[in-house]
Every structure is written in structure tokens, then in C-alpha cells.
C-alpha positions as a Markdown table, in Angstrom:
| # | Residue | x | y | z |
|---|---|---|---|---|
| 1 | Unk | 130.2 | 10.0 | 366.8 |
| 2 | Unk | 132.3 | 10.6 | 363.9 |
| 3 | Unk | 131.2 | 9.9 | 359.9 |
| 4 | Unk | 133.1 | 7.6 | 358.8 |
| 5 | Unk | 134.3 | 8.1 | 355.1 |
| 6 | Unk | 132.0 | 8.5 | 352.8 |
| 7 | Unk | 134.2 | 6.1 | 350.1 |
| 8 | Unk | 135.0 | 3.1 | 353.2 |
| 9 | Unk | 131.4 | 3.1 | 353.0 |
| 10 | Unk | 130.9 | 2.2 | 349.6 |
| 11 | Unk | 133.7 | -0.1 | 349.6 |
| 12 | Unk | 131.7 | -1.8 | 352.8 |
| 13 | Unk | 128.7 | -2.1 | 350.6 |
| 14 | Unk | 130.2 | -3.1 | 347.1 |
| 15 | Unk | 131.6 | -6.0 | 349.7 |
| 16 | Unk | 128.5 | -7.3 | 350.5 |
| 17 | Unk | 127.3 | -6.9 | 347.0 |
| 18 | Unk | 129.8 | -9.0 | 345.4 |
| 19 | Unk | 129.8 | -11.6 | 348.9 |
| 20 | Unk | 126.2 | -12.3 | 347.5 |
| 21 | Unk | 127.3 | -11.9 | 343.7 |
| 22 | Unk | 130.0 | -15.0 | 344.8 |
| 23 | Unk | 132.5 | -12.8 | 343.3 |
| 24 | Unk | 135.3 | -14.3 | 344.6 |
| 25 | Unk | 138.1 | -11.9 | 342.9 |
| 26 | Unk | 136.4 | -9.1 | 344.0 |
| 27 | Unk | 135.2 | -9.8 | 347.5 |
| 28 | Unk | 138.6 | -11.1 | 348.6 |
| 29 | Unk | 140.4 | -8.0 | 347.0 |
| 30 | Unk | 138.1 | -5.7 | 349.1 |
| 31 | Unk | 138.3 | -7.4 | 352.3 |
| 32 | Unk | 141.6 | -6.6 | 351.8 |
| 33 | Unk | 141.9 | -3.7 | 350.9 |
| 34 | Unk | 139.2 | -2.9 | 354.3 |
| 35 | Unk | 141.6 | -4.7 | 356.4 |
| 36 | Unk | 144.9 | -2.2 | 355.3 |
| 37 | Unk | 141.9 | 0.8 | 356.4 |
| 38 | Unk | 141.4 | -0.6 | 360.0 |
| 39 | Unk | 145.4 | -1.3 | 359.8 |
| 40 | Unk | 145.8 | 2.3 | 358.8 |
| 41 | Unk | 143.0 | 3.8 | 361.8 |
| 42 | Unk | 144.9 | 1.9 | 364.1 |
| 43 | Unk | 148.5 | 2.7 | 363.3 |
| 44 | Unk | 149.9 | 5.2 | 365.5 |
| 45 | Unk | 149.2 | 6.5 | 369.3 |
| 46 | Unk | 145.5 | 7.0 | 368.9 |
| 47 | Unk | 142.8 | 5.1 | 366.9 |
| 48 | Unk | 141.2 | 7.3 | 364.2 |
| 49 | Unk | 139.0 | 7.4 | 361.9 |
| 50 | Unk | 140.4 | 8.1 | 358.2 |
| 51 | Unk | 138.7 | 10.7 | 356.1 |
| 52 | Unk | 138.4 | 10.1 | 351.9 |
| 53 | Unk | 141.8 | 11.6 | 351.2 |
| 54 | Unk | 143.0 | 8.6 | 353.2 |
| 55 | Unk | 141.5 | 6.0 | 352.5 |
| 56 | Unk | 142.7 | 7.2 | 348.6 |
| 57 | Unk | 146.3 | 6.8 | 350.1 |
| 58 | Unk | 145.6 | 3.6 | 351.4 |
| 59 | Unk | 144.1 | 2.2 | 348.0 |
| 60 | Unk | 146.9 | 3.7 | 345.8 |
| 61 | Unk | 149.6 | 1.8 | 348.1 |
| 62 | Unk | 147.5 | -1.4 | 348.1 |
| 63 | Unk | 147.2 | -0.7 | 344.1 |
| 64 | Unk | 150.8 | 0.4 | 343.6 |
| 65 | Unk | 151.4 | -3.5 | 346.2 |
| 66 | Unk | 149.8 | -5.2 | 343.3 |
| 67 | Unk | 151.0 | -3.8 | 340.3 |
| 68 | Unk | 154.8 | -4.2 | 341.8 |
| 69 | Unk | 153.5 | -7.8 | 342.7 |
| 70 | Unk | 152.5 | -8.7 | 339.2 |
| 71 | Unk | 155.9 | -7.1 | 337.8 |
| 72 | Unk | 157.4 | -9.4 | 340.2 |
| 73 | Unk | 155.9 | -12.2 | 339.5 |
| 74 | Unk | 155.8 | -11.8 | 335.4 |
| 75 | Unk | 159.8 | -11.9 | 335.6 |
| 76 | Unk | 159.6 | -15.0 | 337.6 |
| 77 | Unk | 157.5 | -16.6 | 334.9 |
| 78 | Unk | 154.6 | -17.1 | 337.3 |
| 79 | Unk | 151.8 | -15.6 | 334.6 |
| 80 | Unk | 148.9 | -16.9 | 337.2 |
| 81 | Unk | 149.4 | -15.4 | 340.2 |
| 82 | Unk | 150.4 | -12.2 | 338.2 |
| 83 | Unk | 147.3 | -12.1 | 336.1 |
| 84 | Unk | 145.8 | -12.1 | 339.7 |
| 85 | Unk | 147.9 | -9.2 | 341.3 |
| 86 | Unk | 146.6 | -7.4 | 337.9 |
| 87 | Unk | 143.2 | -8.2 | 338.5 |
| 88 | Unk | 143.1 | -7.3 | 342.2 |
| 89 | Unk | 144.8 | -4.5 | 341.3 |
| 90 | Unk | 142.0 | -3.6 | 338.5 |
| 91 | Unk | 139.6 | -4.0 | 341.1 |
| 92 | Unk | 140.9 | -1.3 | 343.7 |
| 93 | Unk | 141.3 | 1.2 | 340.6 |
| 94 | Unk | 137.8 | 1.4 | 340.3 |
| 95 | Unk | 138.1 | 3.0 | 343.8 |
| 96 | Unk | 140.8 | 5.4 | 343.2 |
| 97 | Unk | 140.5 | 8.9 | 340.9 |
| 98 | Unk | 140.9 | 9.1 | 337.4 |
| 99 | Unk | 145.2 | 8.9 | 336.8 |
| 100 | Unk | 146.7 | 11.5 | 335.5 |
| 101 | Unk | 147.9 | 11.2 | 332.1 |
| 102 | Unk | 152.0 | 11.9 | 331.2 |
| 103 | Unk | 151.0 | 15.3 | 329.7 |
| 104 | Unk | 148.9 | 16.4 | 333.0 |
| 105 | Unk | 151.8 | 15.6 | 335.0 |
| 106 | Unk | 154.6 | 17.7 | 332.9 |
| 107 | Unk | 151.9 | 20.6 | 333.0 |
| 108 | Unk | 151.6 | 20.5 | 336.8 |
| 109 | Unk | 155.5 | 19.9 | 337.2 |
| 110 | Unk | 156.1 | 22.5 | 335.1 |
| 111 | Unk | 153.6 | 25.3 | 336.6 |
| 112 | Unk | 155.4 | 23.8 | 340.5 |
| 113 | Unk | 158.6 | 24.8 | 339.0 |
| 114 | Unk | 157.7 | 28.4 | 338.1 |
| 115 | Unk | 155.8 | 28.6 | 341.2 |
| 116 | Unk | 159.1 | 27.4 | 343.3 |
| 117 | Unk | 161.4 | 29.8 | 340.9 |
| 118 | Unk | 163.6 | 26.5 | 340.6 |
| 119 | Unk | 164.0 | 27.0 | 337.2 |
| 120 | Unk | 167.8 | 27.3 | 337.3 |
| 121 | Unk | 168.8 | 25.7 | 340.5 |
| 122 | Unk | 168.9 | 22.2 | 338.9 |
| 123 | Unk | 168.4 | 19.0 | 341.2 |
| 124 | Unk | 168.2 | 21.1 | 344.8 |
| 125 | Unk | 165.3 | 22.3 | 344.3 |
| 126 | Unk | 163.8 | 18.5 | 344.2 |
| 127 | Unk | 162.8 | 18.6 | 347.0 |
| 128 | Unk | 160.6 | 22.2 | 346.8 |
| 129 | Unk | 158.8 | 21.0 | 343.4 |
| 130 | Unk | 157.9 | 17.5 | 344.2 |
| 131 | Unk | 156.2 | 19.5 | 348.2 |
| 132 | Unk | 154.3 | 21.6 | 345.9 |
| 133 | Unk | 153.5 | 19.1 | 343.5 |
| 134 | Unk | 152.4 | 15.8 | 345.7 |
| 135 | Unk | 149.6 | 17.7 | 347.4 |
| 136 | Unk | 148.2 | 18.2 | 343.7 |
| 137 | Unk | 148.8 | 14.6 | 342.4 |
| 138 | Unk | 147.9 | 12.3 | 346.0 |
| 139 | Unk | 146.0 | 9.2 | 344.5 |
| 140 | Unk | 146.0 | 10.3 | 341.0 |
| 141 | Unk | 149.5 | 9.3 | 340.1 |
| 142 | Unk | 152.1 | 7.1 | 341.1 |
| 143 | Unk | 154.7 | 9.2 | 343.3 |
| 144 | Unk | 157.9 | 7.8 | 340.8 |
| 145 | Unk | 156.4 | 9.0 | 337.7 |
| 146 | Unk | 156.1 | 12.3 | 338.9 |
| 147 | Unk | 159.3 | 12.2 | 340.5 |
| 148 | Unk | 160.7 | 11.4 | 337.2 |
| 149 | Unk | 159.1 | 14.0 | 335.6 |
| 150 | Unk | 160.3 | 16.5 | 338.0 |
| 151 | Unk | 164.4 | 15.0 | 337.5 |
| 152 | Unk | 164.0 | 15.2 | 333.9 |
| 153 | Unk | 162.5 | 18.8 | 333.9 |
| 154 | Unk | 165.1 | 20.0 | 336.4 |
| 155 | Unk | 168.0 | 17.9 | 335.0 |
């Protein structure tokens, strides 16, 4: 039998904790976020069981859903439903490693492009930073800030 992650198992017990809490915000937003796991394990040619790292990936996409839900919504003048994207979206960050701040990601942009030697080859070498850089950053920051980060520093 194979152990199943060690964070899906937390997130399975915070659910029945807040199922007999009546926590309505919170149970629903991990049921869901449970659901896009099994949807994940059963992608693909072969069911599998995902290990910490991704069930991480899973919550930031079901975190980054939210926040580009509430966005959304805020600029349609719906303030309800986005105060509920943000607060689903609160809820699966307690899940998720401490983000990086803007400062961390420069410094680890900065020490991929010495690494790479990309100093001088301008946008190209995009593609070299951000492989040595996402490995580094997976869960702890949103993929387009560091991509920014990387355009501006090779720009």
C-alpha cells in the first residue's frame, strides 16, 4: 500500500473538524479543494497517488482559481461572491508555504541568472532562468510574479 500524503491527510481531518465545527466556508472550500486532489490522482493513464509537492501544486492553482475569481468578480461589481473567492482562497493558504516576499524573489532570480550566465543574453535566456528558478519557488510564489521578475532583470 502506498502513504498517502502526509498534508491530504490533514486537509481530510481539518474537513471533518470544521463538518462538526458547521463551518460552512471552510468545509465547502476543502471539499473542494479534496475533489481537484482525486481529480489530479486520476488525471492521466494510470491512477496515482500524489506525494506533498503535489498536492502543494494543486492548492496554489485552486488558490491562484480564487484570487483570479475575486479579481473578476470585483470588476463586475459583484463585492459578495468576491469577498467569498477571497475567503475560500484565505482558507487554502493556510495549506500552502509561507510566499515569498518581492525581495526573496529578485534574490533567487538574480542568483538563477548568474548560475545560467544569462547575464548578457537579454530575453533568450527566459526560458533557462525561469527552469532553474521554478523548481525553487513551486507553491511559494505565483509563477507571473516571478516571471516578471525574471523580464525585468533580463530586460
Amino acid at each position: 500500500m502506498v502513504r498517502m500524503s502526509a498534508l491530504k491527510d490533514r486537509l481530510r481531518a481539518d474537513l471533518t473538524t470544521a463538518i462538526k465545527a458547521r463551518d460552512e466556508l471552510r468545509s465547502s472550500t476543502l471539499r473542494m479543494v479534496l475533489t481537484a486532489i482525486t481529480n489530479a490522482e486520476v488525471a492521466g493513464k494510470a491512477a496515482r497517488e500524489l506525494s506533498d509537492d503535489d498536492v502543494i501544486g494543486v492548492l496554489s492553482s485552486e488558490g491562484k482559481k480564487r484570487r483570479e475569481a475575486a479579481t473578476a468578480y470585483t470588476d463586475a461589481g459583484r463585492s459578495e461572491l468576491a469577498e467569498k473567492e477571497q475567503a475560500e482562497a484565505a482558507v487554502i493558504a493556510d495549506y500552502l508555504p509561507v510566499q515569498l516576499t518581492e525581495a526573496e524573489i529578485a534574490a533567487l532570480v538574480t542568483a538563477a541568472v548568474e548560475q545560467a550566465g544569462a547575464a548578457g543574453e537579454g530575453m533568450k535566456a527566459m526560458g533557462k532562468v525561469m527552469g532553474l528558478v521554478q523548481p525553487q519557488v513551486k507553491g511559494r510564489a505565483d509563477g507571473g510574479v516571478v516571471a516578471a521578475e525574471v523580464r525585468r532583470q533580463l530586460g
